[in-house]
LUMSE-548563 format. One record per residue (C-alpha): residue number from 0; residue in one letter; x, y, z. Coordinates in nm, 2 decimals. Example, Ala and Ser with C-alpha at 12.3 -4.5 7.8 and 13.67 -1.06 7.14 Angstrom:
# LUMSE-548563
i,aa,x,y,z
0,A,1.23,-0.45,0.78
1,S,1.37,-0.11,0.71
//
This chain:
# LUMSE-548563
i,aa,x,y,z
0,X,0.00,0.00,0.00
1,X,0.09,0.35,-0.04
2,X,0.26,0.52,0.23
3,X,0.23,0.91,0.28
4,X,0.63,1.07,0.34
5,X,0.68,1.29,0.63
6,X,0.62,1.66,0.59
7,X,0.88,1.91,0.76
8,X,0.78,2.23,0.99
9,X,1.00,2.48,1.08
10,X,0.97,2.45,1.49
11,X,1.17,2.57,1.76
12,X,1.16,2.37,2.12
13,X,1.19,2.60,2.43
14,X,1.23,2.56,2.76
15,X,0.96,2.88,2.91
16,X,0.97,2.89,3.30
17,X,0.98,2.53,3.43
18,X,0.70,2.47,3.09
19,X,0.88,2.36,2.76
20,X,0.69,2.43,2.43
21,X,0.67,2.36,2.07
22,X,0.66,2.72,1.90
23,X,0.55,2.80,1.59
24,X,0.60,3.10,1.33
25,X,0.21,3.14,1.20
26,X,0.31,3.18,0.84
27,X,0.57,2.84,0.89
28,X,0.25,2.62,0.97
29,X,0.12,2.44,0.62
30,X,-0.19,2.65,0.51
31,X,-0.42,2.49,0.61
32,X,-0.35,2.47,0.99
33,X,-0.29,2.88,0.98
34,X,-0.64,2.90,1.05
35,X,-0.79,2.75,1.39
36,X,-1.00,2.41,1.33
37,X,-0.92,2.04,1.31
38,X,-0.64,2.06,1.09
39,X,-0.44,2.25,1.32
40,X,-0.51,2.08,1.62
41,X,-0.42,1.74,1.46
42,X,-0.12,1.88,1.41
43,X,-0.07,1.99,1.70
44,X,-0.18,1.66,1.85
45,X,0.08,1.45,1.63
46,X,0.39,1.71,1.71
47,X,0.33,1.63,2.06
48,X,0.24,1.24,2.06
49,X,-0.14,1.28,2.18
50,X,-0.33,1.08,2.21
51,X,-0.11,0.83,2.42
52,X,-0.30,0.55,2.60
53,X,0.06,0.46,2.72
54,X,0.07,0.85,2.87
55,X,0.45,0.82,2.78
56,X,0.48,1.03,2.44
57,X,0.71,0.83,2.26
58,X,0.58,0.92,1.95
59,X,0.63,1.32,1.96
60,X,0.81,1.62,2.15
61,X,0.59,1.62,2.44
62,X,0.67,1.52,2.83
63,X,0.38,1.33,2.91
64,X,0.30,1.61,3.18
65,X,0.14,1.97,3.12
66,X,0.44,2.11,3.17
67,X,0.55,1.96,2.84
68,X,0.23,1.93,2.63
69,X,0.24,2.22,2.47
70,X,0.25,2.45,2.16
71,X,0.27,2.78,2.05
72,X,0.17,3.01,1.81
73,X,0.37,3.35,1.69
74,X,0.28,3.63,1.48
75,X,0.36,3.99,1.37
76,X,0.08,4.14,1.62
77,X,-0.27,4.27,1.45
78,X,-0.30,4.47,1.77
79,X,-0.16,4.87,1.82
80,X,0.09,4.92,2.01
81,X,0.18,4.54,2.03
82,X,0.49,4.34,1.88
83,X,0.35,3.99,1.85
84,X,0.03,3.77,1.89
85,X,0.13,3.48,2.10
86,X,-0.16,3.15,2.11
87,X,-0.11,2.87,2.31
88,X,-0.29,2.57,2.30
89,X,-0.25,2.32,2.56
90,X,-0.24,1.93,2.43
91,X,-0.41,1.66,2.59
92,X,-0.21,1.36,2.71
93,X,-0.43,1.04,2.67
94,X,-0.75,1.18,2.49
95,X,-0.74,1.40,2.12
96,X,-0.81,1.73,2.26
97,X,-0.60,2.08,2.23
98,X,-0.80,2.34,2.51
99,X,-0.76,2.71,2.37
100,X,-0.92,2.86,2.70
101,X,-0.64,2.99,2.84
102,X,-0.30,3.15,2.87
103,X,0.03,2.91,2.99
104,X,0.25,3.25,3.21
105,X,0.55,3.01,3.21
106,X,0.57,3.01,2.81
107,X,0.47,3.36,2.81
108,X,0.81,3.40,2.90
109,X,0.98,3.23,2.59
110,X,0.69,3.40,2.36
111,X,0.90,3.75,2.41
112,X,1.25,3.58,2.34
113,X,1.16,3.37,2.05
114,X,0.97,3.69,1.88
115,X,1.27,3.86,1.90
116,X,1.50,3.54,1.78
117,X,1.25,3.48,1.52
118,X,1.25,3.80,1.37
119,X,0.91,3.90,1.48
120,X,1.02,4.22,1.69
121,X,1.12,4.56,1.45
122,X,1.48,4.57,1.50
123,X,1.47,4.98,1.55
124,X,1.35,4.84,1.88
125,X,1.66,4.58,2.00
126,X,1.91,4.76,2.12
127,X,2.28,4.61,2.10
128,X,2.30,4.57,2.53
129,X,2.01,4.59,2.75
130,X,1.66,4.56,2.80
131,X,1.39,4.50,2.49
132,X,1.06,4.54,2.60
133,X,0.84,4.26,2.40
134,X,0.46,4.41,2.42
135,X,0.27,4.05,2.37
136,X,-0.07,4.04,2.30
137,X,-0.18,3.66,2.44
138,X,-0.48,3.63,2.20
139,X,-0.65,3.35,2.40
140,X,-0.73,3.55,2.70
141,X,-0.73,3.94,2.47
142,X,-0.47,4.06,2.76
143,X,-0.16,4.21,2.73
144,X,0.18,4.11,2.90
145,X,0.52,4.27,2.86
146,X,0.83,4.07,2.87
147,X,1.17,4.26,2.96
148,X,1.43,4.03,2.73
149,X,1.79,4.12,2.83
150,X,2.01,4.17,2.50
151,X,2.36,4.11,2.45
152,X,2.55,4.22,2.12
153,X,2.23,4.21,1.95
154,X,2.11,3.92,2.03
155,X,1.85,3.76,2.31
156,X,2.09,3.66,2.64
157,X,1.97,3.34,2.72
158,X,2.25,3.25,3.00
159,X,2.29,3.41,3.32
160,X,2.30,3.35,3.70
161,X,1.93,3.35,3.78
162,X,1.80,3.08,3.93
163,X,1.43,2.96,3.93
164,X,1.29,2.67,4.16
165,X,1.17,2.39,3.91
166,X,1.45,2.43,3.68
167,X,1.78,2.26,3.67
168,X,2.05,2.52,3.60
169,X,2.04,2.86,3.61
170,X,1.96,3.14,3.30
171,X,1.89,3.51,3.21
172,X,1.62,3.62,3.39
173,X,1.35,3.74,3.24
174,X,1.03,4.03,3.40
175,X,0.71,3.96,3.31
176,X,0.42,4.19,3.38
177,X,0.07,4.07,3.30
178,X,-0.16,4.39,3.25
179,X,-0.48,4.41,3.39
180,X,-0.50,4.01,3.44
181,X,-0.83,4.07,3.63
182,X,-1.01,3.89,3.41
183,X,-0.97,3.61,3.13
184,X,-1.20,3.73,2.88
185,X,-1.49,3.53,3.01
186,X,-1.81,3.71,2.97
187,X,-1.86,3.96,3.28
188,X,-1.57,4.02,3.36
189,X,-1.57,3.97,3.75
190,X,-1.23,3.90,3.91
191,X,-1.47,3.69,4.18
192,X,-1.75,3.56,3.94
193,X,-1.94,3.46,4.26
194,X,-1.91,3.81,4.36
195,X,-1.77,3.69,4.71
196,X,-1.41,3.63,4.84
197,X,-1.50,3.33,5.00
198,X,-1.75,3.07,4.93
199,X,-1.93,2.75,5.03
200,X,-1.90,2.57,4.77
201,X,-2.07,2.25,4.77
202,X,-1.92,1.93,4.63
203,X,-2.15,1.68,4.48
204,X,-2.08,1.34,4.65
205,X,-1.78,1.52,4.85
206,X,-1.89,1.78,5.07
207,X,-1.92,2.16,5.10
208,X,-1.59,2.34,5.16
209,X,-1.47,2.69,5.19
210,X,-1.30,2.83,4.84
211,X,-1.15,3.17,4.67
212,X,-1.24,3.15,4.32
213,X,-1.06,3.39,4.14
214,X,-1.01,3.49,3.77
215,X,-0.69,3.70,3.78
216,X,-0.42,3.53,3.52
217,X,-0.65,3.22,3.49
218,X,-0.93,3.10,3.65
219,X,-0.87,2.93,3.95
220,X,-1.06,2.79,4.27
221,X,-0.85,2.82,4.62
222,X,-0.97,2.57,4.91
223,X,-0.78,2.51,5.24
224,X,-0.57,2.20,5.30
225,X,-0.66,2.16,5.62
226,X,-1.02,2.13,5.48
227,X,-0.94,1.92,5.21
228,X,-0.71,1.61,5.45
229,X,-0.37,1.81,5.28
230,X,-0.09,2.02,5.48
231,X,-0.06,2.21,5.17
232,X,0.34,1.99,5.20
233,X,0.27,1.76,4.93
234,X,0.45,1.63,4.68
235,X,0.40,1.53,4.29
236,X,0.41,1.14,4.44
237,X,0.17,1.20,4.73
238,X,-0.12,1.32,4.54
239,X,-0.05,1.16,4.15
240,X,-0.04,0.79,4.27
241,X,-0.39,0.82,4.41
242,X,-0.66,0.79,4.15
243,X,-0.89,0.81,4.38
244,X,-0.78,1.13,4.52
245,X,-0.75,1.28,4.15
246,X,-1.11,1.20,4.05
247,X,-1.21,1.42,4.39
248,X,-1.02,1.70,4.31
249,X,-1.20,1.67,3.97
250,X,-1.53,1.70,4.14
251,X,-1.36,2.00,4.28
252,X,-1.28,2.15,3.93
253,X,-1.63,2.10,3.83
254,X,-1.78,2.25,4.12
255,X,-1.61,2.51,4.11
256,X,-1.61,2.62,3.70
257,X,-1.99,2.57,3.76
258,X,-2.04,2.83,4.02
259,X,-1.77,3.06,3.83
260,X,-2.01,3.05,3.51
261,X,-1.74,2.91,3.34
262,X,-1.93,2.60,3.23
263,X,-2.31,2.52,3.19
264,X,-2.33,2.14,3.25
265,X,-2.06,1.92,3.45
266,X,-2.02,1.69,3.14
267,X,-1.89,2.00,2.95
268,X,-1.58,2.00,3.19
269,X,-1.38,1.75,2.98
270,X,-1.37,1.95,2.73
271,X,-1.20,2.24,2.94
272,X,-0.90,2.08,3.10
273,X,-0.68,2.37,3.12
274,X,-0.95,2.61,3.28
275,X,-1.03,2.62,3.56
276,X,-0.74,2.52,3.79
277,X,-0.77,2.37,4.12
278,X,-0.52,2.44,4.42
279,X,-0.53,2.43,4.81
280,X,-0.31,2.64,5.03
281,X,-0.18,2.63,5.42
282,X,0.00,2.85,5.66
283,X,0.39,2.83,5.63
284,X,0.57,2.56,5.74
285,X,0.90,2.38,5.69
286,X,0.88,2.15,5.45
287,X,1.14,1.93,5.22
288,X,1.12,2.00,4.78
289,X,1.11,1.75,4.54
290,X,1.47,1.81,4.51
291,X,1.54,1.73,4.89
292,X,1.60,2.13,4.92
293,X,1.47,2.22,5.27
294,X,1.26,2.54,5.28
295,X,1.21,2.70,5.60
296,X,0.88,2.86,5.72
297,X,1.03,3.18,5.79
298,X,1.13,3.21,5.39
299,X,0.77,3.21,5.26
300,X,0.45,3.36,5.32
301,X,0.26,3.07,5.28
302,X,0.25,2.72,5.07
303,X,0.03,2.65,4.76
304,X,0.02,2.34,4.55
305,X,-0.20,2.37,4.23
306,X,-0.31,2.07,3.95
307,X,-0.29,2.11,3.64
308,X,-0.52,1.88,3.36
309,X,-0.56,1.64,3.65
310,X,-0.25,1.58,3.81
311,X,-0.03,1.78,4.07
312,X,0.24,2.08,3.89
313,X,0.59,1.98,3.98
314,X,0.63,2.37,4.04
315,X,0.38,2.64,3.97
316,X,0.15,2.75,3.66
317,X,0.26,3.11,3.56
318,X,-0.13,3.23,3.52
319,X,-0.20,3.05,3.90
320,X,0.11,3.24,4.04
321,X,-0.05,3.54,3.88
322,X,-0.38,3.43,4.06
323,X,-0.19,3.37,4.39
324,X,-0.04,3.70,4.42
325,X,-0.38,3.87,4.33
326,X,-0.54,3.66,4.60
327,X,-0.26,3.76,4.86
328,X,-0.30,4.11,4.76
329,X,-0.72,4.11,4.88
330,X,-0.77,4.09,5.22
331,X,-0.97,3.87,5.32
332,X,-0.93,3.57,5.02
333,X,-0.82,3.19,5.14
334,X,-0.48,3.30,5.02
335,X,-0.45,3.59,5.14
336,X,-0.57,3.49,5.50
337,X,-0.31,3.17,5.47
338,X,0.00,3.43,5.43
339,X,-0.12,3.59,5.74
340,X,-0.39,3.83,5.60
341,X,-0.39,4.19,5.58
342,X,-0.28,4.43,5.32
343,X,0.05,4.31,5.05
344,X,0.21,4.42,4.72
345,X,0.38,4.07,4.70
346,X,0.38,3.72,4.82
347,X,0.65,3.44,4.82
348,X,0.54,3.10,4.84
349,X,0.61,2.76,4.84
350,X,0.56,2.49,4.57
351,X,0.64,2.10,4.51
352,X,1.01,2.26,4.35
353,X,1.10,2.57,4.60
354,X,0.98,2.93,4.64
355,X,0.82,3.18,4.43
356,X,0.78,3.57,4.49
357,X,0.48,3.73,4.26
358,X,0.40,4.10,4.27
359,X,0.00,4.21,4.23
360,X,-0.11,4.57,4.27
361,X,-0.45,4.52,4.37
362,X,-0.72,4.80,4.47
363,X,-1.06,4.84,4.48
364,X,-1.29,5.06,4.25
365,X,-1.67,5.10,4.36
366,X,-1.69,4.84,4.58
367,X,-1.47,4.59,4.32
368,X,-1.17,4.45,4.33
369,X,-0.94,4.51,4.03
370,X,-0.55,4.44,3.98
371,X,-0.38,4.66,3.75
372,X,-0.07,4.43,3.72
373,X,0.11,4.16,3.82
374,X,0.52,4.08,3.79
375,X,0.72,3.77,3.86
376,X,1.06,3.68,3.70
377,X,1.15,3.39,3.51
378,X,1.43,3.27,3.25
379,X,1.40,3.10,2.91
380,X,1.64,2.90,2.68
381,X,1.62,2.76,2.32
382,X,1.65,2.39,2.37
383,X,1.70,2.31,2.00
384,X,1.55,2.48,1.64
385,X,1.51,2.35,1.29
386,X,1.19,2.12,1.17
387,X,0.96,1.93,1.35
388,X,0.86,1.62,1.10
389,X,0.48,1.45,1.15
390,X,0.32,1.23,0.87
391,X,0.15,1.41,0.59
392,X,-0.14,1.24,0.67
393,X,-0.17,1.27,1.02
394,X,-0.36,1.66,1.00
//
């Protein structure tokens, strides 16, 4: 029988925060899958490996974790006063599914050093040492973030002496600011879609458990360890070898992105994996990181673990850091009452892989909370560039 050859993409692999991504020049992508629909996420599917029953990815460039499920989208920006339009879609491991609802912050970081490496940034604006300032428009969520790329002769710096929990060896570091990340582009608008701080939200089958939900980088529903049988401690292996425990935290999710508007029925959840996210939080305490580093209490504000499509984040999401230090900033949130409550312009907290310190500048305008911005460094390296190859048949 006749056998279709391989087709070639130019592709470039990035490690973004402690995410690594599969990015994409718009007009590189065949024709067909420069438009959104099937074509494209097939393709997107294949260049990652999905849909693995074996949830190993041997077949693509993925991870076989959300951290490493993921690919990206660049383009000369349709928007004023922007450089690039940055879409990310988010590839399911073990079912054929790509969610678009929402933003990864840890790739938002490569998205401003690969526009400048791929030629995407005007060059009257890359000066030959120094800072360029990459204004991003992240068309999933219609927000902007700037990215503050340090340039050496020319060229993006991608080593350096910064160091980031999560990731192996140091890098450049990079600032992020997402703009107004108060909302997602969900209809309304609300940062609290409940229009509370704190709810009772009630669990089918589970229970009924105090909860933050928040849209502020990405929607994302707070709850208390202590309320939930956690000391907010955990690691990846405490949590991810329990299926029993992941289906409850699902019950959570859907709970939750009911009473947030985000979805109408519970069966439409599985088709939003990426949004909303789940995570608890606890008081400080001293606890031991996945790479035996020990983290005293007196070095964070508070501890938050977070899942991502299903499973515990070996670190922290980017958007649910941005969430976290929005919630720290309002008095009165689970998160902020966790740090110790009271008014804040930044929070450090502790994850499965270290710390993390995230600026929010958070105020209230009649009677609502809104958060003008919110800043938190991370570093981002080219892992390798030339063409990702896929079956011409396979999109």
């Amino acid at each position: 029988m006749p056998h279709v050859p391989q087709v070639k993409i130019p592709a470039t692999y990035i490690r973004g925060g402690t995410s690594k991504g599969v990015f994409f020049r718009l007009q590189d992508l065949p024709e067909r899958c420069q438009v959104p629909g099937a074509a494209r996420d097939q393709l997107f599917m294949r260049v990652i490996g999905s849909p693995d029953p074996y949830s190993a990815h041997i077949d693509g460039m993925g991870g076989a974790t959300s951290s490493t499920s993921k690919c990206v989208i660049l383009s000369k920006s349709t928007q004023p006063e922007h450089d690039v339009d940055y879409l990310y879609g988010q590839i399911s491991i073990d079912k054929a599914f790509v969610d678009w609802s929402g933003n990864c912050g840890n790739l938002s970081t490569a998205a401003g050093s690969f526009a400048i490496h791929a030629g995407l940034v005007d060059p009257s604006r890359i000066p030959d040492n120094g800072t360029c300032v990459v204004r991003i428009w992240q068309a999933n969520i219609q927000k902007t973030i700037i990215a503050h790329v340090p340039i050496t002769n020319g060229q993006v710096q991608e080593t350096g002496d910064f160091e980031l929990d999560g990731v192996t060896f140091p890098a450049a570091e990079i600032v992020l600011e997402f703009l107004d990340p108060s909302d997602d582009g969900e209809e309304g608008g609300s940062m609290f879609p409940t229009g509370n701080l704190v709810d009772d939200l009630e669990v089918p089958g589970v229970g009924t458990f105090k909860a933050t939900m928040i849209t502020a980088g990405i929607p994302t529903i707070f709850v208390n360890a202590q309320d939930i049988g956690y000391t907010g401690a955990e690691l990846r292996e405490a949590i991810n070898g329990d299926p029993e425990q992941l289906a409850r935290f699902e019950q959570f999710r859907i709970a939750g992105a009911l009473r947030m508007g985000l979805i109408k029925t519970p069966e439409e959840a599985a088709t939003r994996q990426h949004t909303p996210k789940i995570a608890f939080v606890a008081p400080a305490k001293d606890y031991i990181t996945s790479s035996g580093k020990q983290v005293q209490a007196g070095d964070v504000d508070l501890l938050v673990r977070a899942l991502s499509m299903g499973k515990l984040h070996h670190a922290m999401m980017g958007t649910a850091a941005v969430a976290i230090g929005t919630a720290a900033a309002i008095p009165g949130t689970l998160v902020n009452l966790a740090a110790g409550g009271g008014e804040r312009s930044a929070v450090r907290f502790g994850h499965p892989s270290g710390t993390l310190r995230v600026g929010a500048e958070a105020k209230q305008v009649n009677g609502e909370w809104t958060v003008t911005k919110a800043i938190m460094s991370r570093s981002s390296r080219i892992l390798m560039e030339g063409w990702v190859r896929v079956p011409g048949d396979s999109f």
